[in-house]
C-alpha positions in Angstrom: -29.2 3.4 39.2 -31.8 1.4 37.0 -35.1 3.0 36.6 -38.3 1.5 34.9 -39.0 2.7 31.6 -42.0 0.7 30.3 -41.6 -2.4 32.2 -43.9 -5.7 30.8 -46.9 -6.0 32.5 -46.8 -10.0 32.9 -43.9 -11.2 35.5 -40.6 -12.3 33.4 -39.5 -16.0 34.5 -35.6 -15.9 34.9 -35.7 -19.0 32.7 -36.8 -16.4 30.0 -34.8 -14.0 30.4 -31.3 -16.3 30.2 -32.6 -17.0 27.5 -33.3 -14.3 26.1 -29.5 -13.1 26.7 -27.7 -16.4 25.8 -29.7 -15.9 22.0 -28.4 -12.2 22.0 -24.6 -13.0 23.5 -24.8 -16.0 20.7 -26.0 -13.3 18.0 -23.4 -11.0 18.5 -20.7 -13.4 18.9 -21.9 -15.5 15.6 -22.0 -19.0 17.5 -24.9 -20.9 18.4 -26.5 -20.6 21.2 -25.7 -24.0 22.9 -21.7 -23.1 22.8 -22.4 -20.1 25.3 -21.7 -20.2 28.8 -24.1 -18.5 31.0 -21.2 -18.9 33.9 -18.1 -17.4 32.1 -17.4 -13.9 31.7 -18.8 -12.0 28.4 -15.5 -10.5 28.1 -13.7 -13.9 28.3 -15.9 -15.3 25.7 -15.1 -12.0 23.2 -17.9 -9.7 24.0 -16.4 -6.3 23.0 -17.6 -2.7 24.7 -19.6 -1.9 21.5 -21.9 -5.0 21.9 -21.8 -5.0 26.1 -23.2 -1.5 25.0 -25.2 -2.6 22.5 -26.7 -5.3 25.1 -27.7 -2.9 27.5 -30.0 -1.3 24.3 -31.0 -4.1 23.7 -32.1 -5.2 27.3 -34.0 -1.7 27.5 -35.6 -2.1 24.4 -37.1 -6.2 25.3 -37.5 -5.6 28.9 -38.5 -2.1 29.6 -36.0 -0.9 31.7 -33.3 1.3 31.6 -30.1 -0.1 32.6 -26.5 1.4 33.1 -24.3 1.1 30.3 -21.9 -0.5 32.6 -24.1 -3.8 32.8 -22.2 -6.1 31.1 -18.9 -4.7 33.2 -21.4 -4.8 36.7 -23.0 -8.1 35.8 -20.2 -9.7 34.0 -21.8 -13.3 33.1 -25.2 -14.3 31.9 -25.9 -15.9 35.0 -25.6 -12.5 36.8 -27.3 -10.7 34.6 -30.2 -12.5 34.8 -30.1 -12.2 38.3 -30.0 -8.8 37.9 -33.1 -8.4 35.2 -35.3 -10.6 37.3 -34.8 -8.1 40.2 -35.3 -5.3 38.6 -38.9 -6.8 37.0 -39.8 -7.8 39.8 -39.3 -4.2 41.5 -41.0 -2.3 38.6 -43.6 -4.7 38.6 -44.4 -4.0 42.3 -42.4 -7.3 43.9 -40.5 -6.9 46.5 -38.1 -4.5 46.6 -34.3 -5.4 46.3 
């Protein structure tokens, strides 16, 4: 279950948050941004548990929310993610629900 922590006030444009991700999954993996697939699977591309974990920190910290540590296993590309971020904003921020 994903609950709000301190969500930002001002709605999040999916555009953002991919990327958002794309610049952390590129951090973590030391390549540039550009060589990172938002479609293939972070575990194919070399994402280990410590940084799928360490994502999911990151993603509460930027965002607001508190995500399951099992995001990056639940979500498992960027593209999915993002679809999953955006729907979560949009609930805390009073959207429509999912």
């Amino acid at each position: 279950m994903t609950e709000t922590a301190s969500a930002p006030t001002a709605p999040v444009a999916p555009q953002a948050i991919r990327a958002w991700l794309v610049d952390r999954v590129a951090y973590y993996l030391e390549r540039n941004p550009a060589d990172v697939d938002e479609g293939t699977q972070l575990a194919e591309m070399g994402l280990d548990s410590v940084y799928a974990l360490t994502l999911c920190g990151d993603v509460e910290d930027h965002f607001g929310l508190v995500v399951e540590p099992t995001l990056a296993w639940d979500h498992p590309t960027i593209d999915a993610i993002t679809a999953h971020l955006a729907a979560e904003l949009r609930q805390s921020q009073g959207g429509v629900p999912r």
